[in-house]
C-alpha positions in Angstrom: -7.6 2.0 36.9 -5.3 2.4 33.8 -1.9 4.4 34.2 1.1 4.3 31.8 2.8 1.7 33.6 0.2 -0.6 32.7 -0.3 0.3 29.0 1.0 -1.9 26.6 3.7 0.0 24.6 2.7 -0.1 21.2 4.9 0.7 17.9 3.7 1.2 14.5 6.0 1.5 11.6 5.4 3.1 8.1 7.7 3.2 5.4 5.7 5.1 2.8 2.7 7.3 1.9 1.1 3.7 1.0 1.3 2.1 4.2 1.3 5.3 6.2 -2.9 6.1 4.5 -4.1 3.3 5.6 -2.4 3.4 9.1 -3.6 6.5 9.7 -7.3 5.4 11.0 -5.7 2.8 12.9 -2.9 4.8 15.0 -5.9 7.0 15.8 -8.0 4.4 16.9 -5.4 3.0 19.2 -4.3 6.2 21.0 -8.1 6.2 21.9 -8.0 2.6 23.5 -6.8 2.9 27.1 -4.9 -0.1 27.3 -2.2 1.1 24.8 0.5 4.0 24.6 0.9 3.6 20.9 4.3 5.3 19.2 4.6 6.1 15.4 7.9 5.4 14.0 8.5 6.7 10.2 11.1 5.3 7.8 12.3 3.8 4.4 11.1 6.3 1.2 9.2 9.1 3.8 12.5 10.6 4.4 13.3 10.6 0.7 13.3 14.0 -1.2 13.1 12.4 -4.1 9.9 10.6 -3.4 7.8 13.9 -1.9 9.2 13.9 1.2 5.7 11.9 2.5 6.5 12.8 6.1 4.9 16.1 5.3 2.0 13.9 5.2 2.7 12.5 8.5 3.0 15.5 10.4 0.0 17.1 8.9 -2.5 14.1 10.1 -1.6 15.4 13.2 0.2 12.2 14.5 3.1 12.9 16.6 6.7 11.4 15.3 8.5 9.2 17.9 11.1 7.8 15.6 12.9 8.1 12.0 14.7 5.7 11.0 16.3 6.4 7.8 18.2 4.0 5.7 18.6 5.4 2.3 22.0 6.9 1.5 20.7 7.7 -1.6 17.9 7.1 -3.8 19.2 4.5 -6.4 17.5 1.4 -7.1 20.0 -0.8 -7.8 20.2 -4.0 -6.0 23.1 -3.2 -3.9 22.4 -0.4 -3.1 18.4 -1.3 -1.9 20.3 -4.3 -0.1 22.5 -2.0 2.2 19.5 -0.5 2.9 17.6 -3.1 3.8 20.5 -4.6 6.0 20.5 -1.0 7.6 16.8 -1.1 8.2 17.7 -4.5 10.4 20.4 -3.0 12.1 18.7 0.6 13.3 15.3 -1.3 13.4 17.3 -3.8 16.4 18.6 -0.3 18.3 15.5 1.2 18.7 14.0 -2.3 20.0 16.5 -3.1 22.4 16.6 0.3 23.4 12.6 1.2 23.8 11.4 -2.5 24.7 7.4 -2.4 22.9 5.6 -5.1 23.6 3.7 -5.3 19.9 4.9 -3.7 16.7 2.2 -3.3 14.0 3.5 -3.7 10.9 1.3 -3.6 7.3 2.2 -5.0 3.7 4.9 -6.4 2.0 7.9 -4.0 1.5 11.7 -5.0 1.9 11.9 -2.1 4.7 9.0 -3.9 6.6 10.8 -6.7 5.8 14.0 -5.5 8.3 11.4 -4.6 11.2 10.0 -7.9 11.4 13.2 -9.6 10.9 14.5 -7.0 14.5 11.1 -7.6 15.9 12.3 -11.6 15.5 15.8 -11.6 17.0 14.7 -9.2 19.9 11.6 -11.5 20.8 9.1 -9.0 20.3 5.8 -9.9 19.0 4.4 -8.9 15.7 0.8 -7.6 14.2 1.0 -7.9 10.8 -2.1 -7.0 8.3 -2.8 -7.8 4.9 -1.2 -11.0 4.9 -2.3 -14.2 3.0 -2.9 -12.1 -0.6 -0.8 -12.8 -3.3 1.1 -10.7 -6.2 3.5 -12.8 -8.6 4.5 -10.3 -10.3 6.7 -8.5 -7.6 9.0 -10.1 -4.9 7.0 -8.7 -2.5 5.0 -11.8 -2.9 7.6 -13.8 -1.1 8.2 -11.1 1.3 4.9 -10.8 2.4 4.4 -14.8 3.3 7.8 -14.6 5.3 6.8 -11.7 7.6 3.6 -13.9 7.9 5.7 -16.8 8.9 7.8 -13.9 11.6 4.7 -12.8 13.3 1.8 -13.4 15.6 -1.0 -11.7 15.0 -2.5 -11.3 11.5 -5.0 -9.2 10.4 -6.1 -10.4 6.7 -8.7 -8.3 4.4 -10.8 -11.4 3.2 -11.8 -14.8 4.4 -9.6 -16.6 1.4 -6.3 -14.8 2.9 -7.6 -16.1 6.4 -7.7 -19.5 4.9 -3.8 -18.7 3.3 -2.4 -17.5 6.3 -3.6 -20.6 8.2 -2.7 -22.7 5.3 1.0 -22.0 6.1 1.0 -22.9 9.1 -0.7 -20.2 11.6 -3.1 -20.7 14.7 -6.7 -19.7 13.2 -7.2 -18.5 16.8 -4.5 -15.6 16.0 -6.0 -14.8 12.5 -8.5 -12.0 11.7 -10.7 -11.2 9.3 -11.3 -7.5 9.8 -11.8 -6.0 6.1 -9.2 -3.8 4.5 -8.0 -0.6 6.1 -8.2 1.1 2.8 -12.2 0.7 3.4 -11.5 2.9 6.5 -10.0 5.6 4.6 -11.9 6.2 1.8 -15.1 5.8 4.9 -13.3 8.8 6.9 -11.8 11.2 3.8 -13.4 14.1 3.0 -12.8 14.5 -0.5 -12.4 17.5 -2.7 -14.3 18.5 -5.6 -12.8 18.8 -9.3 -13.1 22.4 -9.0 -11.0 21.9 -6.0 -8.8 19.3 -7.4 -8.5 21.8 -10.4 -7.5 24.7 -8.2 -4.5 22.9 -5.8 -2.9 21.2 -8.9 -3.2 24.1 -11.1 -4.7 21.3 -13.8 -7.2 22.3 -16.4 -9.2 18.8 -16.7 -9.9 18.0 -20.2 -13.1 16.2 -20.9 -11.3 12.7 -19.6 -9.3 11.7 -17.0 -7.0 8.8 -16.2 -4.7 8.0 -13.2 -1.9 6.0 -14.5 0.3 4.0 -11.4 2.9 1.9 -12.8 5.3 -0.1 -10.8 8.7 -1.9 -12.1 7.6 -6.0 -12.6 10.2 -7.3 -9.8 9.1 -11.0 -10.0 8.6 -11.8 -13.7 9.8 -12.2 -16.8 7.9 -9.0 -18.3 10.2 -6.2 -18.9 9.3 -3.2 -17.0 11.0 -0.7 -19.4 9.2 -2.4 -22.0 5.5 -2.6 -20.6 6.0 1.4 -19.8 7.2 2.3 -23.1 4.1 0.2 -24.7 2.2 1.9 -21.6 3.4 5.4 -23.1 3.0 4.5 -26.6 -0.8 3.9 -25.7 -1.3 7.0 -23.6 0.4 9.3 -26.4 -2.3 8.5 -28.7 -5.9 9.6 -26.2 -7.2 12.3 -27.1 -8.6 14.8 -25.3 -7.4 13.1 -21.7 -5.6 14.5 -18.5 -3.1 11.8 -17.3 -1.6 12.4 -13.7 1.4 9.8 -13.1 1.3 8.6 -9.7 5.2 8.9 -8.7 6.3 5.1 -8.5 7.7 3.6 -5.0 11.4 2.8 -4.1 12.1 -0.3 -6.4 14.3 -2.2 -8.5 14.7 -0.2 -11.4 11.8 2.0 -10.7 14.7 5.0 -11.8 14.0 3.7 -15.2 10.2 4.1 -15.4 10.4 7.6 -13.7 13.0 8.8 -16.1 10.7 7.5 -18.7 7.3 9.2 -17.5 9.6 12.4 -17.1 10.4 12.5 -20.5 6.7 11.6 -21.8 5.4 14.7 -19.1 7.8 17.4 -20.8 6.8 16.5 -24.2 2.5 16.7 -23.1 1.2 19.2 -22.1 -1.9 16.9 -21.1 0.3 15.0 -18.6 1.2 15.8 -15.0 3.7 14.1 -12.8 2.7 14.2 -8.9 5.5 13.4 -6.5 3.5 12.3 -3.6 -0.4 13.4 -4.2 -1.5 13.0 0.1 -4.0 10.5 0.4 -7.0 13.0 0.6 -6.5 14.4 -3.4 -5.0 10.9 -4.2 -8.3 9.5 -3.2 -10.0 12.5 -4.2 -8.1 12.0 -7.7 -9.6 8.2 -8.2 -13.4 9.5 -7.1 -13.8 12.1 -10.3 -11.4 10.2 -12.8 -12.8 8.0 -15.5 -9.9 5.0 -14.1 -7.0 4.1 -13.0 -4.3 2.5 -15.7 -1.3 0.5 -14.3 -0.5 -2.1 -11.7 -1.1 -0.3 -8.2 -2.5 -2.3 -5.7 -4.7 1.4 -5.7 -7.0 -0.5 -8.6 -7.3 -3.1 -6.6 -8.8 -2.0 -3.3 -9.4 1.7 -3.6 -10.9 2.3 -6.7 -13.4 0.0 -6.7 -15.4 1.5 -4.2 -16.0 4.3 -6.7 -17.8 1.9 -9.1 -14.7 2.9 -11.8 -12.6 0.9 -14.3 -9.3 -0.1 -13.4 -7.4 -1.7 -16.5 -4.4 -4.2 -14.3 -1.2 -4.2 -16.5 1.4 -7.5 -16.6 1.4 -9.5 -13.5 2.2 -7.7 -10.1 -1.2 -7.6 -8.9 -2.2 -11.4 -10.3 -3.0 -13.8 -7.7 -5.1 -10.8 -5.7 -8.7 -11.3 -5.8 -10.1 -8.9 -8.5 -13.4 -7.6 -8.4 -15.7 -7.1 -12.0 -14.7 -3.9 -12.3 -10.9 -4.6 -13.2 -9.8 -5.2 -16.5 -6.5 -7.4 -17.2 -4.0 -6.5 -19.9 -0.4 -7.9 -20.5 2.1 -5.3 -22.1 0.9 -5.7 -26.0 0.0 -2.0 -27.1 -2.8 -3.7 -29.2 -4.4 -5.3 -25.5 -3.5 -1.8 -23.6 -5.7 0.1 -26.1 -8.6 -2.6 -26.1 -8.8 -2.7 -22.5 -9.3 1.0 -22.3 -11.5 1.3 -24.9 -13.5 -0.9 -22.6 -12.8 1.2 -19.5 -14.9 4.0 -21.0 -17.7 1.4 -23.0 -20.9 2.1 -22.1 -21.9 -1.9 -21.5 -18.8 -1.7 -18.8 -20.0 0.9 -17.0 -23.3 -0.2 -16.7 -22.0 -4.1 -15.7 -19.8 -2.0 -13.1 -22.6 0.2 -11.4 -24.0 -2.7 -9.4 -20.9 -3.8 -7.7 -20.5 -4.6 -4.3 -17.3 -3.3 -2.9 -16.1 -6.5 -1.0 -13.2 -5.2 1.2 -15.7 -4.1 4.6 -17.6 -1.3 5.8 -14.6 0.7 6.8 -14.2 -0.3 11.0 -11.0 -2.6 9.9 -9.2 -0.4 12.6 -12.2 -0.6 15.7 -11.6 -4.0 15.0 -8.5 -4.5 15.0 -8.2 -2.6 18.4 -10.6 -4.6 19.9 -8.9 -7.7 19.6 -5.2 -6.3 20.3 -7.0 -5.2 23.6 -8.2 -9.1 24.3 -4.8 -10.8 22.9 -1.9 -9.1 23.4 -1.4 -10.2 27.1 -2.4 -13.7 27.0 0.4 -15.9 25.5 3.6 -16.7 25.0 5.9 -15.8 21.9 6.5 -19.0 21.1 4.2 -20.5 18.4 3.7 -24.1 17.7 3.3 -24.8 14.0 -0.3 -25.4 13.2 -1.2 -28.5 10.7 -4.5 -28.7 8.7 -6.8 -31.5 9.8 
């Protein structure tokens, strides 16, 4: 007999449409499981205007709000200013813990806001489910990031066997590591996705006879200039003919105000070019299934498109060190190498190489899974963890 005294109390925290599209299948999946009372909390760039207002998205899935936390005063990506929120995050993050007592908080990524609620999770003793650990992206300091919330929790819940083997690499019982698949896998398993005729019609977009999605993120980690690899990036894109490009509104980064001011001024000047502030997952994934590719560095060209058996063509380095499957083309910021790689996106030898592919990230139960063993685990043990050494 189950009552709510008994349930575990479960929180999950999003920070962005990102995180929140691939939570999605999993907060579901967990209200169903009996032995939870699972709580959605909703903070860092969702309660920016600026960046779509995304919690439009949240309340539309139908998942009830318990929490926002919101820790941007404004919207400017300096690093002060990303630092106060970030110190915020900690703070409000610690209130809410101490105030509501969970007993797990699920957490997914690499962000500096996730960052905060694993850092309150920490000091308030609460334990920590964190998924998609173990990958790796040099380019960004989300790299570092990542393997420090991996270090802060206690669960992990990793997309492919070589992240399993990271994970426990640094340190972590292979008895409290998963393998489950990605949870992207899930959501382009449960969309129903619109047709270009549909697509056409809700963005008011007359597609020309290509199509691109271009999603480009500043370089936070490297020496590549990120006003310099969008400028080539534009340079590039000015010369296609005869293609629709819809710019994928970047995320709350250091100096991401430069690229957006930058694809602002490209948008106004063609009329071939669209700027989406937040797209929803549904067209966003829709979007990817009719377009010829994706151009950028998104971690969408990674994991999501893929599946769809399209080009992606991988700019600089914030998505190097992730496993890449045959369909992704690598580029560094030269205009000359931008062109080339594109040119390949759309070459017929390519697309047949392409067409075969396997997608490698699951069959799309990442979240039955994870549920599963969250209902077997999450009374057994202790916070403490001993620090485990490779034999």
């Amino acid at each position: 007999m189950h009552n709510n005294l008994m349930k575990k109390k479960i929180f999950i925290i999003s920070s962005s449409r990102a995180d929140f599209g691939l939570l999605k299948n999993l907060v579901y999946e967990l209200k169903k499981n009996i032995n939870f009372k699972t709580y959605l909390v909703v903070t860092g760039s969702h309660l920016l205007k600026k960046n779509g207002n995304t919690i439009s998205e949240v309340k539309q899935s139908g998942i009830k709000i318990f929490k926002k936390i919101k820790i941007y005063n404004n919207s400017s990506d300096q690093i002060l200013s990303l630092t106060k929120a970030f110190n915020l995050g900690i703070v409000k993050n610690l209130k809410l813990f101490l105030y509501h007592k969970p007993d797990l908080v699920i957490i997914l990524g690499d962000r500096y806001e996730i960052f905060s609620v694993a850092i309150a999770c920490y000091f308030n003793g609460i334990k920590i489910a964190h998924i998609q650990g173990g990958e790796s992206t040099e380019g960004a300091i989300d790299e570092q990031i990542r393997h420090s919330i991996t270090k802060l929790s206690y669960y992990h819940f990793v997309t492919l066997e070589k992240y399993r083997k990271r994970v426990i690499q640094m340190g972590e019982n292979p008895n409290r590591v998963f393998n489950v698949g990605a949870l992207a896998a899930d959501s382009l398993k449960n969309n129903i996705l619109y047709s270009k005729e549909e697509i056409s019609k809700k963005l008011k977009i007359n597609f020309k006879n290509k199509f691109l999605i271009i999603a480009l993120y500043p370089e936070t980690n490297s020496r590549i200039s990120s006003e310099k690899l969008i400028r080539n990036l534009l340079k590039v894109l000015s010369s296609l003919k005869n293609t629709t490009l819809i710019f994928n509104i970047p995320g709350v980064d250091f100096k991401y105000n430069e690229i957006l001011s930058l694809i602002k001024e490209f948008v106004k000047k063609h009329n071939n070019a669209f700027l989406c502030n937040s797209l929803g997952q549904r067209l966003f994934l829709s979007c990817l299934k009719i377009a010829d590719g994706i151009v950028g560095n998104s971690s969408s060209g990674i994991y999501e498109m893929p599946y769809f058996k399209k080009g992606t063509v991988n700019l600089g380095s914030r998505q190097q060190g992730r496993i890449q499957m045959k369909s992704i083309i690598n580029a560094d910021l030269d205009p000359a190498n931008i062109r080339i790689a594109i040119k390949k996106l759309y070459s017929k030898s390519f697309k047949k190489k392409i067409i075969s592919q396997k997608y490698i990230y699951g069959k799309g139960d990442a979240a039955k899974k994870i549920s599963k063993i969250l209902t077997r685990f999450t009374n057994s043990v202790a916070l403490h963890k001993k620090f485990y050494d490779l034999k």
